[in-house]
VMD Tcl script that draws the C-alpha trace (Angstrom):
set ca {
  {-21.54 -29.03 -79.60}
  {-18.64 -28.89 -77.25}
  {-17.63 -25.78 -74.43}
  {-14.99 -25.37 -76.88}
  {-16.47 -24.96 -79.77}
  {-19.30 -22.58 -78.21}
  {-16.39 -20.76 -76.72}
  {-15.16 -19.49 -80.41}
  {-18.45 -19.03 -81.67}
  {-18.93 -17.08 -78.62}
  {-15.35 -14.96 -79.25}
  {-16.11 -14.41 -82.44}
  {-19.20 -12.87 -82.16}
  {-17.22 -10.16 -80.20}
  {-16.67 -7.95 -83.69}
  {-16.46 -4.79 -81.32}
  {-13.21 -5.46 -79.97}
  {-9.88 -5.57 -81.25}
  {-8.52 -8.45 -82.96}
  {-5.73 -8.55 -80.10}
  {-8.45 -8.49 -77.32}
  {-10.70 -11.29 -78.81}
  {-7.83 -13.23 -78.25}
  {-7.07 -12.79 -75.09}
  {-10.37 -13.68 -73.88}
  {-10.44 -16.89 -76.03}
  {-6.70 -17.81 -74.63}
  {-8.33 -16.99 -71.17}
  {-11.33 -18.86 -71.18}
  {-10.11 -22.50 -72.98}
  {-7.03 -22.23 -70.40}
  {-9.70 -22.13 -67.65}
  {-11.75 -24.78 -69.33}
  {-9.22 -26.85 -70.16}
  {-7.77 -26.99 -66.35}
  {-11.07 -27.62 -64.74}
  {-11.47 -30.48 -67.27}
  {-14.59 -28.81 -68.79}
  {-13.09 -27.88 -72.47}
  {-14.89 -31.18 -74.02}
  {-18.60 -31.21 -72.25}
  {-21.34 -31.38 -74.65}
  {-23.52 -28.20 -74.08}
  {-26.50 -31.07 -74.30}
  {-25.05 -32.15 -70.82}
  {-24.59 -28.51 -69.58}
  {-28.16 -27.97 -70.16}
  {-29.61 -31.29 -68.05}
  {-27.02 -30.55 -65.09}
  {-26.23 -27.01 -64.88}
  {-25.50 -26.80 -61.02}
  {-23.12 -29.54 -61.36}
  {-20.83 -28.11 -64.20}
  {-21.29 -24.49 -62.70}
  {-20.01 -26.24 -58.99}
  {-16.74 -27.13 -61.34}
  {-16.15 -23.61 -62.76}
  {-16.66 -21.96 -58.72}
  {-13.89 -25.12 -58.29}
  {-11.89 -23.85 -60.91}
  {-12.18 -20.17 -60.38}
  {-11.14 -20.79 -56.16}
  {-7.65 -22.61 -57.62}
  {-7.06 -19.86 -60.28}
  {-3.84 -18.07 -59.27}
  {-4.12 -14.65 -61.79}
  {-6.56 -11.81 -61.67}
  {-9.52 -13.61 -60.76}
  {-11.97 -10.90 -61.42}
  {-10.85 -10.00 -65.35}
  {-11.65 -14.31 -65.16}
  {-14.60 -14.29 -63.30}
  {-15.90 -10.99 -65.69}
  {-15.48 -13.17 -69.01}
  {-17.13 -16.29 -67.63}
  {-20.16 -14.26 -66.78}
  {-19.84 -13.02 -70.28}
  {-19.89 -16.29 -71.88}
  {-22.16 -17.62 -69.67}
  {-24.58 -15.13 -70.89}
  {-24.28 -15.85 -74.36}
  {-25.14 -19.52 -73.34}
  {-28.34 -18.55 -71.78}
  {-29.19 -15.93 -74.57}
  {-28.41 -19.33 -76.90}
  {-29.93 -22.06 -75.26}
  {-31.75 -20.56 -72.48}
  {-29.86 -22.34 -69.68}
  {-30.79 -20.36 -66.52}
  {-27.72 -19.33 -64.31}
  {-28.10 -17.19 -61.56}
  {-24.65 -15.22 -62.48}
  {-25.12 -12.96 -59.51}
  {-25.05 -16.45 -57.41}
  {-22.29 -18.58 -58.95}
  {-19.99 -15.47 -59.80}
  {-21.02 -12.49 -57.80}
  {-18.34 -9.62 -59.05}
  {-18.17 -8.50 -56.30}
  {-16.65 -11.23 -54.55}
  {-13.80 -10.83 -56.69}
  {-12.93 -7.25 -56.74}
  {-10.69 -5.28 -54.40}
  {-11.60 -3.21 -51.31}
  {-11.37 -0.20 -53.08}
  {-13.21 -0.94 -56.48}
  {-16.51 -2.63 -54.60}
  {-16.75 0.43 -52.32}
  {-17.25 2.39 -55.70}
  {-19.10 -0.14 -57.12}
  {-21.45 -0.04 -54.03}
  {-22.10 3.72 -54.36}
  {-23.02 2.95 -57.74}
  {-25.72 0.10 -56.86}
  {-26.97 2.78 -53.83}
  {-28.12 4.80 -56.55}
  {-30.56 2.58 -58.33}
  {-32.93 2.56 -54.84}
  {-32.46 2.25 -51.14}
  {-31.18 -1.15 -49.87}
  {-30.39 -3.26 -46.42}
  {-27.30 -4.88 -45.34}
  {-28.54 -8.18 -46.83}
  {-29.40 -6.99 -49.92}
  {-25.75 -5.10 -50.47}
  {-23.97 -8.19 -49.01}
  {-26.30 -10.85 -51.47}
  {-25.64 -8.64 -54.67}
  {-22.12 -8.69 -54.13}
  {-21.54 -12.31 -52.89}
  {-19.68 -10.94 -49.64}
  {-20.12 -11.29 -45.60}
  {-22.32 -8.71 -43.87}
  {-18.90 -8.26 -41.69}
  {-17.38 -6.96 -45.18}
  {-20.51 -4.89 -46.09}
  {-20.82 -3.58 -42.39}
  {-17.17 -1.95 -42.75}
  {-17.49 -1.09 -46.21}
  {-20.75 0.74 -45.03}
  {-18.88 2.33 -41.82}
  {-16.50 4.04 -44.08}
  {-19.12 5.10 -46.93}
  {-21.14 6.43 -44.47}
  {-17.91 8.49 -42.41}
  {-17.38 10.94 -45.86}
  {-13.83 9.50 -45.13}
  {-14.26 7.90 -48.86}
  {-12.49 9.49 -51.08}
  {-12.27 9.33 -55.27}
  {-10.17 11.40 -57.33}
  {-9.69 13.92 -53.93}
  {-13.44 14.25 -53.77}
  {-14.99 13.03 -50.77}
  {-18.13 10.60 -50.96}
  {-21.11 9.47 -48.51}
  {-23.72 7.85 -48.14}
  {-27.19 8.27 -46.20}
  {-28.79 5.54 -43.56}
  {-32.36 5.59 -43.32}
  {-32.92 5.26 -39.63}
  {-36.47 4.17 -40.16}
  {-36.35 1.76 -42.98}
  {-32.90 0.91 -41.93}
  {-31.53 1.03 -45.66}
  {-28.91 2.69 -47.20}
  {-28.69 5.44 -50.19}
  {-26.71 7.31 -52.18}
  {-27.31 10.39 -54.66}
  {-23.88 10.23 -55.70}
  {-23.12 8.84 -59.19}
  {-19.11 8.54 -60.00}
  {-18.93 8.91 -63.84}
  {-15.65 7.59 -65.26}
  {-15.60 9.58 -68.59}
  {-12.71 8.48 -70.81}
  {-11.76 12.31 -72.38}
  {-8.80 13.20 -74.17}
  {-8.26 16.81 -73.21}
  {-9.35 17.98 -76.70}
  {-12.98 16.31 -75.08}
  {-12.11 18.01 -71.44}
  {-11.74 21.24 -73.25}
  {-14.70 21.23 -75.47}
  {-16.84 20.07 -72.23}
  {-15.37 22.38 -69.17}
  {-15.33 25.65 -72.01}
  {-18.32 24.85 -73.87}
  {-20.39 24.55 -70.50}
  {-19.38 27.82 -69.42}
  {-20.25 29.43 -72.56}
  {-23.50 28.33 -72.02}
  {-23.47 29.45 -68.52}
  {-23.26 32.65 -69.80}
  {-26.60 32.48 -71.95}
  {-30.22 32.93 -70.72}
  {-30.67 29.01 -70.46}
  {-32.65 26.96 -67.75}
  {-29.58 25.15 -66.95}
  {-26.78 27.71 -66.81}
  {-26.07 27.35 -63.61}
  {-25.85 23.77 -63.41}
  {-23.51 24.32 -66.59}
  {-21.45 26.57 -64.71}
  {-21.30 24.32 -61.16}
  {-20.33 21.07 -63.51}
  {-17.61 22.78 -65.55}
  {-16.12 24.65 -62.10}
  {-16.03 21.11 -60.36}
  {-14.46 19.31 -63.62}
  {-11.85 21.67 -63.61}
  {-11.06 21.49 -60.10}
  {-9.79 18.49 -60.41}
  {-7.57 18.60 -63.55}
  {-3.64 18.40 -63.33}
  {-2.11 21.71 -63.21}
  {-0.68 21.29 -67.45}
  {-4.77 20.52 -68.39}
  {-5.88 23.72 -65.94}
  {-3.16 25.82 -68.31}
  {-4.45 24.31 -71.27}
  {-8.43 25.31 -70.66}
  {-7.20 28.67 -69.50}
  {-5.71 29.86 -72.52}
  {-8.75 28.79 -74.39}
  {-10.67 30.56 -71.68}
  {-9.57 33.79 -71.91}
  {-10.48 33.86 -75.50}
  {-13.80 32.75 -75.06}
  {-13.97 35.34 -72.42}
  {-15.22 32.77 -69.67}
  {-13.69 31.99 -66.11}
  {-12.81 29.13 -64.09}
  {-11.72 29.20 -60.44}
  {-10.68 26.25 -58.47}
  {-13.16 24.94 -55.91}
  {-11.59 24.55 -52.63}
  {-13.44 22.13 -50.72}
  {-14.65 19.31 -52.97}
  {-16.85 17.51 -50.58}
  {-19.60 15.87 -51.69}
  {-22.80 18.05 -50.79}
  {-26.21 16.62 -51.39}
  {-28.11 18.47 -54.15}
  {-30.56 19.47 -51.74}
  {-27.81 20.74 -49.16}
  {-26.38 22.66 -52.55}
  {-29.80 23.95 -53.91}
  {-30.34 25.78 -50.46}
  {-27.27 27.51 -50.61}
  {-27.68 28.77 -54.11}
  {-31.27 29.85 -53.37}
  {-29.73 31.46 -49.61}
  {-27.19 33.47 -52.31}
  {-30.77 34.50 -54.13}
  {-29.29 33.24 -57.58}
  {-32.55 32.25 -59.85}
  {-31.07 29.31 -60.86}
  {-30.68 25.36 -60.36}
  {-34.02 24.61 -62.47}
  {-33.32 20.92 -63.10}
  {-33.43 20.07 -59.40}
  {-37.13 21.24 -59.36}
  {-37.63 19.51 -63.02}
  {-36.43 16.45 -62.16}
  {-37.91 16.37 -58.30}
  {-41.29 17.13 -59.33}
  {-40.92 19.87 -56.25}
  {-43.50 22.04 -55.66}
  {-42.05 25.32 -55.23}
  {-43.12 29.71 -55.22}
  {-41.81 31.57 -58.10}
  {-41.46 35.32 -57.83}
  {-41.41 36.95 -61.15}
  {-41.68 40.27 -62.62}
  {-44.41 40.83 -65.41}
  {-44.54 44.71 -66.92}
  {-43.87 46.46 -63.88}
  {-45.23 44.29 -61.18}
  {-44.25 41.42 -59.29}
  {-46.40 38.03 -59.15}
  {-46.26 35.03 -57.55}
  {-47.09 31.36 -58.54}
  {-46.98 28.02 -57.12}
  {-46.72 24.69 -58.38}
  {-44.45 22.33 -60.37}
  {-41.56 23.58 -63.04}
  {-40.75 22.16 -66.45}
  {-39.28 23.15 -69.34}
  {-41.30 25.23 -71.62}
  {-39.62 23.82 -74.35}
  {-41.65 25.97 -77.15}
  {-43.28 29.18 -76.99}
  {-45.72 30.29 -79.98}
  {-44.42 27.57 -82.31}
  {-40.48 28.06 -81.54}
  {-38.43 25.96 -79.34}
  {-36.71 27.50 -76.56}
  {-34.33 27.39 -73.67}
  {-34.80 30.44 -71.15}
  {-38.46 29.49 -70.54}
  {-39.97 27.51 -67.84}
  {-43.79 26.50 -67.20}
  {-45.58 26.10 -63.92}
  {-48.14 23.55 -63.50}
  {-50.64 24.46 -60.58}
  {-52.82 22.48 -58.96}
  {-55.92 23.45 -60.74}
  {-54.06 22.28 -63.86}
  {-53.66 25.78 -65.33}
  {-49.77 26.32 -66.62}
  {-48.08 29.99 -66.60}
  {-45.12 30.21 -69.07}
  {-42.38 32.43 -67.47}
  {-38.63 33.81 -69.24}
  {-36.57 33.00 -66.64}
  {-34.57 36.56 -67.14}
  {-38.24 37.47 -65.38}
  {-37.56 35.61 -62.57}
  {-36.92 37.36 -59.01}
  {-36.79 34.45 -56.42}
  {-37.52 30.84 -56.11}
  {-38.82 28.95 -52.88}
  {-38.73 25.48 -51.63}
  {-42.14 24.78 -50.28}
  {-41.09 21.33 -48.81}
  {-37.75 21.18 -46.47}
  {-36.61 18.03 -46.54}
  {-35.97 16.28 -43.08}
}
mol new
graphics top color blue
foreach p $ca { graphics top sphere $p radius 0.5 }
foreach p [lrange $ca 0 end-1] q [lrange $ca 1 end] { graphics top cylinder $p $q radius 0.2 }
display resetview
């Protein structure tokens, strides 16, 4: 079994992509091949000298004169099925790092997005992308600045002084919407704003920050639908990015009851003022979601574990303030 012949097993086992795109890859890849003189190798070769064929494709891949990383993207791709077929081990991350092939702009995005798995060092960042820790330095420099910008909307990242790593909270979602999809998502979230629902204001802060940055014919487009759903957007005028504890501060400053998944997901201990027939109580511990009360599922209820164990359900329409117990330094 040749490199070509595992290379059309390998395209046709892509049934999830277009007929046109299946052969783009396959014109791609036996072009490649067949330049760095690799087409004909017997995978039984491949297999007892991997470093040496791999040392050809880096070869081949260096003298390649087109987009380098939509080439570099499908060899890591095919490379995979080989493993996944004959369990050759390639470090892909070694021999093709991505990153090495992208522009300036794209690995700075891709970087925020590898911040957000857990912290990391310089040498970590600079080994996962296969680039100097000069380029990762600057890169770094200008993440950390909030001189980054996507889409208008300004993005950072944090240095740990301490364990001297890097991380980020932010995580860029590319979401391929018609405005059919924009519409049902911006209106639809405010309409749920508007209920008695743990997450309504999260609902409403996603929706008001989606529609910020539409073009002005998609902003005239949700606004007619608006106004007969009887819901509002407003434009928000300084898209920043704020931390989500910077932005939970100011929301619980303002003395709005809301932002109930920040606590869910932290595991935050926090004080809960609440009304209960015509006095006020207090409890302290950590929020979920109720999500049933007597038998019924429901969505304007959340439960606070304490730490004796003992959990107090609560309507949130009952609620009267909300405290963060821990500031975070």
């Amino acid at each position: 079994m040749t490199i070509e012949k595992e290379v059309n097993r390998y395209v046709h086992s892509l049934s999830y992509k277009r007929a046109s795109v299946r052969q783009k890859v396959k014109r791609r890849l036996i072009n490649f091949f067949a330049s760095s003189r690799l087409l004909r190798t017997e995978i039984e070769k491949f297999k007892k000298a991997p470093d040496r064929i791999l040392s050809k494709m880096i070869d081949g891949v260096q003298s390649y004169t087109r987009n380098k990383k939509q080439l570099v993207t499908s060899l890591r791709n095919f490379l995979q099925f080989l493993h996944d077929k004959y369990d050759i081990e390639i470090d892909l991350d070694v021999y093709f790092p991505l990153g090495k092939y992208m522009d300036t702009y794209e690995r700075r995005l891709e970087m925020l997005k590898f911040l957000h798995d857990d912290p990391k060092t310089q040498e970590e960042i600079a080994a996962h992308f296969g680039v100097s820790r000069e380029t990762v330095h600057n890169d770094l420099q200008l993440l950390q600045s909030g001189e980054y910008y996507f889409l208008d909307y300004e993005m950072k990242i944090e240095l740990d002084q301490r364990q001297n790593t890097y991380d980020s909270t932010i995580h860029p979602i590319f979401l391929p919407l018609n405005l059919s999809e924009v519409h049902a998502l911006t209106v639809g979230l405010k309409m749920l704003s508007k209920q008695h629902h743990i997450f309504g204001d999260m609902y409403d802060y996603i929706a008001e920050q989606i529609y910020s940055q539409l073009s002005p014919y998609g902003k005239k487009m949700i606004d007619q639908s608006a106004r007969q759903e009887r819901v509002q957007f407003k434009d928000v005028d300084e898209r920043a990015y704020r931390y989500e504890y910077d932005l939970l501060d100011e929301l619980l400053k303002e003395k709005r009851t809301g932002m109930y998944s920040y606590f869910i997901k932290s595991e935050e201990d926090c004080e809960i003022i609440y009304r209960e027939r015509k006095s006020r109580k207090k409890v302290i511990g950590k929020m979920k979601t109720a999500r049933s009360v007597k038998g019924k599922d429901v969505y304007d209820y959340i439960s606070i574990t304490k730490d004796d164990g003992a959990i107090v359900t609560i309507p949130i329409k009952q609620i009267v303030q909300i405290k963060r117990l821990k500031k975070r330094s």
